[in-house]
N, C-alpha and C positions, 0 to 999 in steps of 0.2 A: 840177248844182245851183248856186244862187247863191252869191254871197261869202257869210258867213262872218265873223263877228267874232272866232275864232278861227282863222283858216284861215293865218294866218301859223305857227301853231304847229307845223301836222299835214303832215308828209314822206309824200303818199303815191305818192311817184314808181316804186318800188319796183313796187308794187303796179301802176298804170297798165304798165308797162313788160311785168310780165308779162303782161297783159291783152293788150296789143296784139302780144304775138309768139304769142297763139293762134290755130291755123289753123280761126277760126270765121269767121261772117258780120261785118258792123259793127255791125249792130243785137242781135247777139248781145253783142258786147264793149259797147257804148253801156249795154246794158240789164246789164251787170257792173258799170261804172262808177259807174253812178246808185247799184245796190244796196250795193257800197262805201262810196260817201259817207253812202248813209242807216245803215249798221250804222255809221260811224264816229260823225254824228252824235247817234244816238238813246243809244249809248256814253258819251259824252260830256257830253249834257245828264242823262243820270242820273247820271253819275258828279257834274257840277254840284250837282243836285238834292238827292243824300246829303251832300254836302256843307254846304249848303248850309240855313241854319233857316228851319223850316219858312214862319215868317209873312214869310218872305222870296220863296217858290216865285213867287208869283201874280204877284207886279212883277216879278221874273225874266223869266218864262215871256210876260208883257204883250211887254217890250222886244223879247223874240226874237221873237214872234209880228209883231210890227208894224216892227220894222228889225234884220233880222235879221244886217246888214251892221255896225252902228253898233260902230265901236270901242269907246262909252263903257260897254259891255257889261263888256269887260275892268275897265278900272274899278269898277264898279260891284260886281264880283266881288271886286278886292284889296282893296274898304272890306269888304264881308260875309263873306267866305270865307277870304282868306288873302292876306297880300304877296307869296304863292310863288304861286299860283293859274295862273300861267302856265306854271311851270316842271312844275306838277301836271298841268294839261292836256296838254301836249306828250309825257312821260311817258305819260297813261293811254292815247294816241291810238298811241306808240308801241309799246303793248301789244296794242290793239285792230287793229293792224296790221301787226303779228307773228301775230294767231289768224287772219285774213286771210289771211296769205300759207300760212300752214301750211295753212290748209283746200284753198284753191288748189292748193296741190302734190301735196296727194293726192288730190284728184280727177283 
Protein backbone atom coordinates (compact mmCIF):
# COMPACT_ATOMS: atom_id res chain seq x y z
CA UNK A 1 0.00 0.00 0.00
CA UNK A 2 1.04 3.69 -0.34
CA UNK A 3 2.12 6.08 2.55
CA UNK A 4 -0.20 7.02 4.55
CA UNK A 5 -0.88 10.20 6.55
CA UNK A 6 -1.22 8.23 9.36
CA UNK A 7 1.27 5.55 8.89
CA UNK A 8 3.78 7.15 11.34
CA UNK A 9 1.25 6.07 13.92
CA UNK A 10 0.53 2.43 13.28
CA UNK A 11 3.42 -0.33 14.62
CA UNK A 12 2.67 -3.21 12.32
CA UNK A 13 6.10 -4.79 12.57
CA UNK A 14 4.69 -7.36 14.70
CA UNK A 15 2.40 -8.42 12.53
CA UNK A 16 4.86 -8.33 9.15
CA UNK A 17 7.17 -10.49 11.25
CA UNK A 18 4.71 -13.13 11.73
CA UNK A 19 3.80 -13.14 8.16
CA UNK A 20 6.97 -13.73 6.96
CA UNK A 21 8.16 -16.62 9.18
CA UNK A 22 5.19 -18.55 7.48
CA UNK A 23 6.17 -21.45 5.51
CA UNK A 24 3.99 -20.21 2.64
CA UNK A 25 4.61 -18.95 -0.91
CA UNK A 26 5.68 -14.97 -1.25
CA UNK A 27 2.54 -14.18 -3.07
CA UNK A 28 0.80 -15.97 -0.37
CA UNK A 29 2.39 -13.70 2.42
CA UNK A 30 2.40 -10.35 -0.13
CA UNK A 31 -1.46 -11.07 -0.60
CA UNK A 32 -1.58 -11.06 3.70
CA UNK A 33 0.19 -8.04 3.89
CA UNK A 34 -1.90 -6.03 1.55
CA UNK A 35 -5.14 -7.60 3.27
CA UNK A 36 -3.55 -6.26 6.78
CA UNK A 37 -3.07 -2.92 5.63
CA UNK A 38 -6.49 -2.60 4.15
CA UNK A 39 -8.25 -4.10 7.50
CA UNK A 40 -6.06 -1.68 9.32
CA UNK A 41 -6.98 1.04 7.12
CA UNK A 42 -10.65 0.77 6.48
CA UNK A 43 -10.53 0.35 10.71
CA UNK A 44 -9.25 3.40 10.90
CA UNK A 45 -10.94 5.66 8.50
CA UNK A 46 -14.22 4.59 10.19
CA UNK A 47 -13.10 4.83 13.45
CA UNK A 48 -12.20 8.68 11.73
CA UNK A 49 -15.53 8.84 10.45
CA UNK A 50 -17.61 8.28 13.93
CA UNK A 51 -15.61 10.55 15.07
CA UNK A 52 -15.68 12.67 13.12
CA UNK A 53 -19.33 15.36 12.22
CA UNK A 54 -20.93 14.51 9.80
CA UNK A 55 -20.79 17.77 7.47
CA UNK A 56 -17.30 17.21 7.82
CA UNK A 57 -17.03 13.35 6.05
CA UNK A 58 -17.02 14.67 2.43
CA UNK A 59 -13.79 17.02 2.83
CA UNK A 60 -12.33 14.28 4.70
CA UNK A 61 -12.91 11.59 2.56
CA UNK A 62 -11.95 14.45 -0.68
CA UNK A 63 -8.22 14.78 0.96
CA UNK A 64 -7.76 11.03 1.47
CA UNK A 65 -9.18 10.28 -1.79
CA UNK A 66 -6.76 12.56 -3.75
CA UNK A 67 -3.31 12.70 -1.34
CA UNK A 68 -3.68 10.28 0.61
CA UNK A 69 -0.04 10.74 1.82
CA UNK A 70 -0.52 14.64 2.76
CA UNK A 71 0.36 15.06 6.40
CA UNK A 72 -1.93 18.11 6.60
CA UNK A 73 -4.62 15.26 7.02
CA UNK A 74 -3.39 15.01 10.53
CA UNK A 75 -4.01 18.49 11.00
CA UNK A 76 -6.88 18.97 9.68
CA UNK A 77 -8.23 16.18 12.15
CA UNK A 78 -6.67 18.05 15.55
CA UNK A 79 -8.87 21.35 14.13
CA UNK A 80 -12.31 18.87 13.62
CA UNK A 81 -11.95 15.95 15.83
CA UNK A 82 -9.58 16.28 18.67
CA UNK A 83 -5.98 17.62 19.88
CA UNK A 84 -5.40 13.80 20.98
CA UNK A 85 -6.49 12.62 17.46
CA UNK A 86 -3.19 11.08 16.97
CA UNK A 87 -2.72 9.52 20.14
CA UNK A 88 -6.50 8.07 19.32
CA UNK A 89 -5.49 6.78 16.13
CA UNK A 90 -2.38 4.90 17.23
CA UNK A 91 -4.47 3.45 20.08
CA UNK A 92 -7.31 2.12 17.83
CA UNK A 93 -4.68 0.86 15.22
CA UNK A 94 -3.14 -0.85 18.26
CA UNK A 95 -6.21 -2.52 18.78
CA UNK A 96 -6.96 -3.32 15.24
CA UNK A 97 -3.67 -5.04 15.45
CA UNK A 98 -4.00 -7.06 18.32
CA UNK A 99 -7.47 -8.70 16.56
CA UNK A 100 -4.88 -9.31 13.64
CA UNK A 101 -2.53 -11.01 15.44
CA UNK A 102 -4.95 -13.07 17.35
CA UNK A 103 -6.85 -14.16 14.41
CA UNK A 104 -3.48 -15.14 12.86
CA UNK A 105 -2.50 -17.37 15.80
CA UNK A 106 -5.21 -19.42 15.54
CA UNK A 107 -5.50 -20.13 12.37
Amino acid sequence: MSILFYDHLVDKHEVIIFIEKLDEPENYKSRMKHLVDDIIHQGLIKFILDKLHPTHHVTFLTRVKSAPYDPEIIYYLIDHVSPDIEEELSREADKLISIIMKDLEES
